[in-house]
C-alpha positions as CSV (number, residue, x, y, z in Angstrom):
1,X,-11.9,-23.1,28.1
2,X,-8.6,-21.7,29.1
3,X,-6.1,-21.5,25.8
4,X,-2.3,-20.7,26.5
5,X,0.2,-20.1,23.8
6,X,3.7,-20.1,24.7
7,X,6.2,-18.6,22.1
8,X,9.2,-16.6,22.1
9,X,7.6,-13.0,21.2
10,X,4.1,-12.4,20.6
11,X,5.2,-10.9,16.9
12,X,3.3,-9.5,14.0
13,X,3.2,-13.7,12.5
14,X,1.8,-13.9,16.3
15,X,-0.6,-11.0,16.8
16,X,-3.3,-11.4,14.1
17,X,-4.2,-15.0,15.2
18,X,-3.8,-13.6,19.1
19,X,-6.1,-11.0,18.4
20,X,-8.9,-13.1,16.9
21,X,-8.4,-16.1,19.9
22,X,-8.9,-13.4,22.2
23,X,-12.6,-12.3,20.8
24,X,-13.9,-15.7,21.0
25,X,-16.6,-16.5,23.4
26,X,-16.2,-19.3,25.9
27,X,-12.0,-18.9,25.6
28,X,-9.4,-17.4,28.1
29,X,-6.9,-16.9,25.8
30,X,-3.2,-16.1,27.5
31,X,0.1,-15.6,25.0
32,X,3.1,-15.8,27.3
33,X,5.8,-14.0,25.5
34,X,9.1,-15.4,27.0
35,X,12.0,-13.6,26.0
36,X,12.3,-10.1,24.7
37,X,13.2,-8.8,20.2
38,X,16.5,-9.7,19.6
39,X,18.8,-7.1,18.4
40,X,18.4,-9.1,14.7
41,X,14.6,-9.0,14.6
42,X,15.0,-5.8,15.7
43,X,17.1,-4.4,12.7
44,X,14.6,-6.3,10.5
45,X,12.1,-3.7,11.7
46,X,9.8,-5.7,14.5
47,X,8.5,-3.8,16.8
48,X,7.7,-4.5,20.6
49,X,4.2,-3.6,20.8
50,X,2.4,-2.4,24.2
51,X,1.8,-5.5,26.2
52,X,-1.5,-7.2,25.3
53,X,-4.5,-7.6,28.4
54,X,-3.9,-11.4,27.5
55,X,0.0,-11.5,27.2
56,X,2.5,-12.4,29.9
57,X,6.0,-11.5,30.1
58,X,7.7,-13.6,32.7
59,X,11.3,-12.2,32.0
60,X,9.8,-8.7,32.9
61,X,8.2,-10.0,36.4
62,X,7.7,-12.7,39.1
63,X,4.3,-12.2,38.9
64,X,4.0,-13.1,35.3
65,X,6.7,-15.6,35.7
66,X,4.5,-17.4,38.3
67,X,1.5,-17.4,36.4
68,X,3.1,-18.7,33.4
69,X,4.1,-21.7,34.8
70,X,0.7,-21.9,36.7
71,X,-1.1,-21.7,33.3
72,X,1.4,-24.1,31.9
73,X,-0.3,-26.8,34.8
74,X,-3.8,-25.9,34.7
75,X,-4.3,-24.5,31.3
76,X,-7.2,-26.8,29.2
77,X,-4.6,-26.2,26.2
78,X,-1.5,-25.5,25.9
79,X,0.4,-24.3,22.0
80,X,4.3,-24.7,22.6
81,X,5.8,-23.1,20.1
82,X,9.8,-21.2,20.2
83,X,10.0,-21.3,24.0
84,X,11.0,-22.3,26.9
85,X,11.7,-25.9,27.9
86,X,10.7,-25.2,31.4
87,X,6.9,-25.1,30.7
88,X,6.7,-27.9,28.4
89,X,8.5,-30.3,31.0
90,X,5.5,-29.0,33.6
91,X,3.1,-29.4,30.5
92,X,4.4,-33.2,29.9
93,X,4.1,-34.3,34.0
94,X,0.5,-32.7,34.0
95,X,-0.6,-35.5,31.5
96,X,-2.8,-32.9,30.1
97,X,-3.0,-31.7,26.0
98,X,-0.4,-30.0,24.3
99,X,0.3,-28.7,20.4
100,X,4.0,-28.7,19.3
101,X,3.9,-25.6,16.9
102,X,6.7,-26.0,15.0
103,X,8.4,-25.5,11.4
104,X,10.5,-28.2,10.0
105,X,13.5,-29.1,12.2
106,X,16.2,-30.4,9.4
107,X,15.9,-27.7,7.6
108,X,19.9,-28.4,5.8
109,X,19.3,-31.3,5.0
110,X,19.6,-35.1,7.0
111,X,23.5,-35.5,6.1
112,X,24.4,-32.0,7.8
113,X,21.9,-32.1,10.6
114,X,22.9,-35.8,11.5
115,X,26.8,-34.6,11.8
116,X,25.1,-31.6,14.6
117,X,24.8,-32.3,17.9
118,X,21.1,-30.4,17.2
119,X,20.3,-34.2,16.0
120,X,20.3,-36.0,18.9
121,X,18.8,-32.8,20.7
122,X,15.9,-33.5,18.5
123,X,15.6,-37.2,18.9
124,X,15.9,-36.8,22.7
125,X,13.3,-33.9,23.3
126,X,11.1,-36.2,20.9
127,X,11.0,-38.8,22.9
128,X,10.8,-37.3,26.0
129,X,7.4,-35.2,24.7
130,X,5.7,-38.2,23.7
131,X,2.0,-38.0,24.8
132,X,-1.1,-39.6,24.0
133,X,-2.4,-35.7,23.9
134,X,0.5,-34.4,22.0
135,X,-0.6,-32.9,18.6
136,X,1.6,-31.4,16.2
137,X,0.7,-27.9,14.4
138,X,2.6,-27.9,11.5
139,X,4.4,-25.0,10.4
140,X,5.6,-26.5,7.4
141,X,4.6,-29.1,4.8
142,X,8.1,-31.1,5.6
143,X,7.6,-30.8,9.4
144,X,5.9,-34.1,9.4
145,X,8.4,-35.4,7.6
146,X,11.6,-34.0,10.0
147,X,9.6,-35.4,13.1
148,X,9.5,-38.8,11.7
149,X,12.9,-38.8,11.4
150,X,13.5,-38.0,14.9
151,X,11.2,-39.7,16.3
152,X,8.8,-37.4,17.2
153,X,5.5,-38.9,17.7
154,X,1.4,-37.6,18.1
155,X,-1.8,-38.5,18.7
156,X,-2.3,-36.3,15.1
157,X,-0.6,-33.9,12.6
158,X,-2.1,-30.9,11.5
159,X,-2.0,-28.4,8.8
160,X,-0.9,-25.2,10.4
161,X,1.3,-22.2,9.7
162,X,1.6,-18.3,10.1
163,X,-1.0,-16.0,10.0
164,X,-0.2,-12.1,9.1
165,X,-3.2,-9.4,8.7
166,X,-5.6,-10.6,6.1
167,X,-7.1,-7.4,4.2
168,X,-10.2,-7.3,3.0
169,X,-10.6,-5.0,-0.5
170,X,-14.2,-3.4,-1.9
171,X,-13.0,-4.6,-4.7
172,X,-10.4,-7.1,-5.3
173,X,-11.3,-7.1,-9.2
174,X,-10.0,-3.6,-9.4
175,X,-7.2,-4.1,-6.7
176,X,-5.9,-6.3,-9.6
177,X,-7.0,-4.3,-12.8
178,X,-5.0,-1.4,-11.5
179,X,-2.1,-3.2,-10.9
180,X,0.9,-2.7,-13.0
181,X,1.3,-5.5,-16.0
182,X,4.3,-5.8,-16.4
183,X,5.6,-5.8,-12.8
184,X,7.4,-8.1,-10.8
185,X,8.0,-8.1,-7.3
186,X,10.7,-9.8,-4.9
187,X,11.0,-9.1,-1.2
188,X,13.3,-10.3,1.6
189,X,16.7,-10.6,3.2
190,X,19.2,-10.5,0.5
191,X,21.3,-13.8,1.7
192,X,22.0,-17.0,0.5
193,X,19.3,-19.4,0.8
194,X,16.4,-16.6,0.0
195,X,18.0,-16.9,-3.6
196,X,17.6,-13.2,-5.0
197,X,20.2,-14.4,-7.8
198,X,17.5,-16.7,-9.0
199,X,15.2,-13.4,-9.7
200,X,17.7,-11.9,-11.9
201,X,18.8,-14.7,-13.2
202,X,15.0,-15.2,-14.2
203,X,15.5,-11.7,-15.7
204,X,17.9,-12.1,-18.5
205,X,16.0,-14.8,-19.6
206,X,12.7,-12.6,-19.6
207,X,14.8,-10.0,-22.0
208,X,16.6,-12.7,-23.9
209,X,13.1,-13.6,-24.7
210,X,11.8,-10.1,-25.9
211,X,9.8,-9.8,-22.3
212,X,8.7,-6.7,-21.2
213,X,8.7,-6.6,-17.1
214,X,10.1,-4.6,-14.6
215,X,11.9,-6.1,-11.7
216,X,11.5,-4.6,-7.7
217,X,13.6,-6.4,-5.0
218,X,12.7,-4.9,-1.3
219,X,15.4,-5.8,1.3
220,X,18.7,-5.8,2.7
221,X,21.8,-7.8,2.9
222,X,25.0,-9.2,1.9
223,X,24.3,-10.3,-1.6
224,X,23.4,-6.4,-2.2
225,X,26.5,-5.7,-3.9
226,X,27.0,-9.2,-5.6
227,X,23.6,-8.8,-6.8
228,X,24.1,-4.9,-8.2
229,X,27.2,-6.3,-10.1
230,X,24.7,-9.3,-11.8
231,X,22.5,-6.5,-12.9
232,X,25.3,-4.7,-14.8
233,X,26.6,-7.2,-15.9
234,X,23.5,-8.5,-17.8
235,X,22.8,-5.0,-18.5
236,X,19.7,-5.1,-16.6
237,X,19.5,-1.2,-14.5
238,X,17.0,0.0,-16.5
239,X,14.5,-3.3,-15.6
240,X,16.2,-3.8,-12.0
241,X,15.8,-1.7,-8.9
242,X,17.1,-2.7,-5.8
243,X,14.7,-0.4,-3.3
244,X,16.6,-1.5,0.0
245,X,14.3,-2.4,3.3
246,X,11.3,-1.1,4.2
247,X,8.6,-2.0,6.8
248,X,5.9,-4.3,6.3
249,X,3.4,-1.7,5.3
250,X,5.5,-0.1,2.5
251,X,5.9,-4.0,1.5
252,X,2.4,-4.6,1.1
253,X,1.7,-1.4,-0.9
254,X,3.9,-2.8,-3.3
255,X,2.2,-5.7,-3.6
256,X,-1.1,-4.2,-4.2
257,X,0.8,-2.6,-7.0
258,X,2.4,-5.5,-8.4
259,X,1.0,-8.1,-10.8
260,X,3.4,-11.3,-10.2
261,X,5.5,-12.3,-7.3
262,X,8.8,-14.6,-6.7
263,X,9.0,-16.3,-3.8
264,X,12.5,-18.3,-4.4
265,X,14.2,-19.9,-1.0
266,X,15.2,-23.2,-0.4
267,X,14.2,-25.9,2.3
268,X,15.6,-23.4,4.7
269,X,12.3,-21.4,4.1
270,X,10.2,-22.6,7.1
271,X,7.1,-21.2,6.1
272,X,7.4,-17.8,4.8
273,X,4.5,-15.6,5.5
274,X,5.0,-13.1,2.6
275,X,3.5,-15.8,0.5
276,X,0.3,-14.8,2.8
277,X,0.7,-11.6,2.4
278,X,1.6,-11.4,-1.5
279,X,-1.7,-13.9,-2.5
280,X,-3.8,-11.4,-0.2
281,X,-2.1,-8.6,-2.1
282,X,-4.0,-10.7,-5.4
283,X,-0.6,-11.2,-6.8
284,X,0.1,-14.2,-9.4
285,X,2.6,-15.7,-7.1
286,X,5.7,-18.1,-8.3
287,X,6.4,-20.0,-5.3
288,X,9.4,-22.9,-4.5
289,X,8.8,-26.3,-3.7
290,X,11.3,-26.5,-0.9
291,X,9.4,-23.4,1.1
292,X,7.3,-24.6,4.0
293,X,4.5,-22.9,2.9
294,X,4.3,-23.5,-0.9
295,X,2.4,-26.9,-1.0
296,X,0.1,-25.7,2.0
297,X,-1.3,-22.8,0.5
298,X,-0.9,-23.0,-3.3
299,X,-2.6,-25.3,-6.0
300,X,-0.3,-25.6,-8.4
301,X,-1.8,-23.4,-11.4
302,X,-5.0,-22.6,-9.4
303,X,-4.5,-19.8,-7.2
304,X,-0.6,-19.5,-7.9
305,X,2.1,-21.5,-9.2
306,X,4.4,-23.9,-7.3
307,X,8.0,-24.6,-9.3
308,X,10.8,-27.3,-8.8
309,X,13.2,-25.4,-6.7
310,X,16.6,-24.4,-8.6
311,X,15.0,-25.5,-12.1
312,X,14.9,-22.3,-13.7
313,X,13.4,-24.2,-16.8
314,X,10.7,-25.0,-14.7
315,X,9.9,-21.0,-13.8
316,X,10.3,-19.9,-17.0
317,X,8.0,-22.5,-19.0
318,X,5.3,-21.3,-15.9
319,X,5.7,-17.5,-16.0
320,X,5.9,-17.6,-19.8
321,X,2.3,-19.2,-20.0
322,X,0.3,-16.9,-17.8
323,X,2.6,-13.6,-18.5
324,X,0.2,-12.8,-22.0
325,X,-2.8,-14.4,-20.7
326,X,-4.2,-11.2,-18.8
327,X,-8.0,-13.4,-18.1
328,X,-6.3,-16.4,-17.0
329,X,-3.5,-13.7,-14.9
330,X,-6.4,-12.2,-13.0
331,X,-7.9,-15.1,-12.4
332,X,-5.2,-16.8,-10.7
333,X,-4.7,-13.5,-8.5
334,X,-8.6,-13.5,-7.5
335,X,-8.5,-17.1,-6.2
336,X,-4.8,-16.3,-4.2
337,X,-6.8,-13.4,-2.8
338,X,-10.0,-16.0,-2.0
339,X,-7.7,-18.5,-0.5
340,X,-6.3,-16.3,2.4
341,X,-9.4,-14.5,3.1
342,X,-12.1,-17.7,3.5
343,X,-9.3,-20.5,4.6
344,X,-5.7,-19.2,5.5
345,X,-7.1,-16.0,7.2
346,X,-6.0,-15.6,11.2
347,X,-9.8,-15.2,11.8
348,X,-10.7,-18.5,10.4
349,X,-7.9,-20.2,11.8
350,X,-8.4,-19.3,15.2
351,X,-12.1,-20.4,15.1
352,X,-11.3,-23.4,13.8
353,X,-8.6,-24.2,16.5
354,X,-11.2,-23.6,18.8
355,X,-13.3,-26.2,17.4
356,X,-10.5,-28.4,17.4
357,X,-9.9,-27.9,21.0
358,X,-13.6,-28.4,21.8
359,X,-13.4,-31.4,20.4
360,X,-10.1,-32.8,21.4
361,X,-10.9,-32.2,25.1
362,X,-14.5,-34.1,24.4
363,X,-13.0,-36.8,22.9
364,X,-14.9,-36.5,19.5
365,X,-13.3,-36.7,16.3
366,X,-12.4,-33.2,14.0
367,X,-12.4,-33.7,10.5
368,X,-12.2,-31.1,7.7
369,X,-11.0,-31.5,4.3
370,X,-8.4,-28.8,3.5
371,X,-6.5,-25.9,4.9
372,X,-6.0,-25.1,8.2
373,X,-6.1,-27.6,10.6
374,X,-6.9,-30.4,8.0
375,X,-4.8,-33.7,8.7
376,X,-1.0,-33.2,8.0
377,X,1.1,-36.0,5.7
378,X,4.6,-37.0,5.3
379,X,5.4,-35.3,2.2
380,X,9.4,-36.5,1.8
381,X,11.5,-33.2,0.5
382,X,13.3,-33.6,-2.9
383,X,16.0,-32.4,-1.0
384,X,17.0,-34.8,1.5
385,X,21.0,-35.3,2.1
């Protein structure tokens, strides 16, 4: 079976699930990368790896160009995810099946994205795509939503998302007994809809409250200096330290070191693969609502903790039960770790899109209950104007 995945740039989100895809028996697996890192992606620190022995680059050749389109004809399957409208329009003559990989498309809101010309975009290309063998992988829990909005429309929805490394510890038990109590981790882009206000915010109340934590915030941004001035203003330095960007490794290491983790964007989240990385890290994780991955990949007081985004009430009544409780704590972080390494792991997921596509393409029904690749719903954002 031949398997092509067009995207913009076989990236680090990308590579793990490539990787696996590639080992499986009975699967030609091609990723056809179609434009090159941006200068932005590039200053987040992604890298432009040697190319793959499955990945085509068809802005670098006419050879690859050619066989890109070939593969978007012949292919058995074909994943469109961020790329280039030429191959799906071939794709969509063929007749032949497709998966839309996509996050959620109104991601400000209907009342803004109505008033963009991106709007009618969407409602166009939507109705254009429509197939009896389109499928929809969904990058986000409010994709299914956006789609029937704009009149997107498949033959089935399916849970789907981003898949970093999965690591696999001797010992996750004492992964999380070493970690430090009383830590707390944020990481990410310091701007606007990432929220890393709400962390420090979250912070005074934690030493209003006679809480003994202390506060690490990775990244980079334009909040920095608005956020520094929060911190002495609530006379927080000594709990706070702003630790600037660093790569993905040094951002995992402080996971493995950190006992709880915030995760506080808005709707604008599409999926957010740190919360991957931080519940394979074992980290008790306090995740938003309105993030695209949240209500994929945590049950609620489970194997993390899903709050109403903006409610700080809401956070603070959720981290104020578990902080104490250091049984309850590590089991919380123990079942986070379980989650990514038997369902949300790129090894798993990529065996089981196989299966999917084995039975797609035999016309036989694919049912399994949760995570990847389970059916999709229409889960309406709290958010929506």
């Amino acid at each position: 079976m031949i398997i092509a995945f067009f995207s913009n740039y076989l990236s680090h989100h990308q590579l793990p699930f490539s990787e696996e895809m590639n080992k499986i028996r009975d699967c030609e697996y091609y990723f056809i990368s179609c434009e090159p890192f941006n200068d932005e992606r590039i200053k987040l620190g992604w890298k432009s790896e040697n190319k793959k022995n499955y990945e085509l680059r068809p802005y670098e050749s006419q050879e690859d160009y050619i066989k890109a389109k070939k593969l978007a004809l012949d292919c058995d399957i074909m994943i469109w995810g961020s790329a280039s409208y030429e191959y799906i329009k071939i794709r969509k003559k063929s007749g032949k099946i497709y998966f839309r990989y996509s996050e959620r498309l109104l991601k400000s809101g209907i009342k803004k994205s109505i008033l963009s010309l991106n709007f009618i975009r969407y409602i166009k290309l939507n109705i254009l795509l429509r197939s009896k063998n389109a499928y929809l992988l969904s990058a986000s829990a409010y994709a299914p939503f956006d789609y029937k909005i704009t009149m997107g429309k498949f033959a089935n929805m399916y849970k789907w998302g981003y898949f970093p490394e999965t690591k696999q510890y001797e010992s996750i038990d004492n992964l999380i007994l070493n970690k430090d109590k009383i830590s707390i981790l944020w990481t990410g882009r310091l701007i606007e809809w990432k929220h890393p206000e709400f962390a420090i915010e979250l912070s005074k109340k934690l030493k209003d409250n006679g809480v003994e934590f202390n506060l690490n915030i990775i990244g980079d941004g334009p909040l920095k200096i608005q956020l520094s001035e929060m911190i002495k203003h609530f006379n927080l330095k000594a709990e706070i330290h702003l630790l600037g960007a660093m790569t993905t490794e040094e951002v995992r290491m402080y996971m493995e070191k950190s006992k709880f983790f915030l995760f506080t964007s808005d709707y604008n989240e599409g999926w957010g693969a740190v919360l991957n990385e931080a519940m394979n890290s074992g980290c008790v994780v306090f995740s938003s609502d309105a993030i695209g991955s949240t209500k994929y990949l945590i049950e609620d007081g489970i194997n993390g903790f899903e709050y109403c985004d903006g409610n700080m009430d809401d956070l603070i009544n959720k981290f104020k039960c578990i902080y104490n409780d250091i049984e309850k704590s590590h089991e919380i972080g123990k079942n986070a770790y379980l989650t990514i390494k038997t369902k949300w792991s790129a090894k798993e997921s990529a065996l089981r899109f196989f299966k999917l596509c084995q039975c797609v393409t035999a016309d036989k029904n694919y049912n399994i209950k949760d995570g990847p690749l389970s059916k999709a719903k229409v889960i309406i954002p709290k958010k929506i104007w």
